[in-house]
C-alpha positions as CSV (number, residue, x, y, z in Angstrom):
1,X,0.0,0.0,0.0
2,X,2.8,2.4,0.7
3,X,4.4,4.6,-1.9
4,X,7.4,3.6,-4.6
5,X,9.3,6.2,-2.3
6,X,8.1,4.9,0.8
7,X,9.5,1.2,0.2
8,X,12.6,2.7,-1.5
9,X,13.0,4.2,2.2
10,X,12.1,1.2,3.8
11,X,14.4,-1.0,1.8
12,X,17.1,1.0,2.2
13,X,16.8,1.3,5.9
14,X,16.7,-2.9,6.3
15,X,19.2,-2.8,3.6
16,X,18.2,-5.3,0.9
17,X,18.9,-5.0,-2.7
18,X,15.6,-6.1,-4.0
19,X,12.6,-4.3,-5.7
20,X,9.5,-4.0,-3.3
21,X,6.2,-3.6,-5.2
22,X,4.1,-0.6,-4.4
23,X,0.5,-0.9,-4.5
24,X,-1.4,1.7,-3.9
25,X,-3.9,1.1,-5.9
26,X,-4.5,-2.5,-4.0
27,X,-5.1,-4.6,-6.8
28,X,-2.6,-7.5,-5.6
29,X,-3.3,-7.6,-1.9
30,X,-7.0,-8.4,-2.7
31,X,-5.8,-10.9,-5.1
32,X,-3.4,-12.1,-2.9
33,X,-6.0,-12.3,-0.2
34,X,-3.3,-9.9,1.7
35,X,-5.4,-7.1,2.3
36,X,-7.1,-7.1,6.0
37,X,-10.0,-4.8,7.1
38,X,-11.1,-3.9,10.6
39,X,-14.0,-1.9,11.9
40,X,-14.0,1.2,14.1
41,X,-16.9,3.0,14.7
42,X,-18.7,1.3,11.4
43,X,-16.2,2.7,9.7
44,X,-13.9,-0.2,7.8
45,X,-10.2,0.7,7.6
46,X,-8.0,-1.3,5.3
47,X,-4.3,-2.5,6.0
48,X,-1.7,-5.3,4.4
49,X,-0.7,-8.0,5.9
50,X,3.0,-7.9,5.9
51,X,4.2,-10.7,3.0
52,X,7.0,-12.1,1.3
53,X,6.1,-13.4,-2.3
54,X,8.9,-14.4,-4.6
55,X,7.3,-14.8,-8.3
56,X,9.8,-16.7,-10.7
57,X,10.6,-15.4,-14.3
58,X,7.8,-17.2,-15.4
59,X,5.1,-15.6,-13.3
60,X,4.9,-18.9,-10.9
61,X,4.5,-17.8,-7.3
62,X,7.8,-20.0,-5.8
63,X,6.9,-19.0,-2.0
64,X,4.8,-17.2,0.2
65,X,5.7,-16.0,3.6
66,X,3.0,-13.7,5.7
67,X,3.1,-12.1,9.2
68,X,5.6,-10.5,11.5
69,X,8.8,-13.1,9.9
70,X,8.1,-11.7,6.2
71,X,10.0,-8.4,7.3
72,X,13.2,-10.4,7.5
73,X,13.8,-10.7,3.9
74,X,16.5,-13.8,4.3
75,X,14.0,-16.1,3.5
76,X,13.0,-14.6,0.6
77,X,16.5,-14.3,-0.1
78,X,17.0,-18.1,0.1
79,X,14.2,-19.0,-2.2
80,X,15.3,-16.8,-4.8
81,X,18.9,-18.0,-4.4
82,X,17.7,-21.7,-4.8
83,X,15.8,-20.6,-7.8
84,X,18.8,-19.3,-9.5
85,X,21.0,-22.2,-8.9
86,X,18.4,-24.4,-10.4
87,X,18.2,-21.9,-13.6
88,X,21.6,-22.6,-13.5
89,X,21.9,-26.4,-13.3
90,X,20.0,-26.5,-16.2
């Protein structure tokens, strides 16, 4: 949900190397089944669930980590290091 610039910020203050998508407009967290709502007041605010989703170079979703361990991107990291040595092997 948070701006280009925003995430820039963010990535560069955890240090990682990777792009992080910006989606303002929400259209992957509802098809990701990401985005979370909450009432207050009968008023429903809307917020992301913190993920991790490494997509491969041919659009295959490879892994999916959610929740308070997605903001350590090592995981992430891992998967997408696996996936290269495989391209690789070939």
């Amino acid at each position: 949900m948070d701006s280009p610039a925003a995430n820039a910020a963010f990535a560069k203050q955890i240090n990682i190397k990777f792009p992080l998508l910006s989606d303002m407009n929400k259209k992957m967290l509802r098809e990701y089944g990401i985005l979370k709502g909450y009432d207050v007041q009968n008023e429903t605010y809307q917020w992301a669930q913190r993920s991790n989703i490494v997509i491969d170079k041919n659009g295959v979703v490879q892994h999916i980590e959610e929740g308070d361990s997605a903001v350590d991107p090592n995981t992430a990291m891992s998967v997408c290091v696996d996936l290269h040595k495989k391209q690789t092997s070939k």
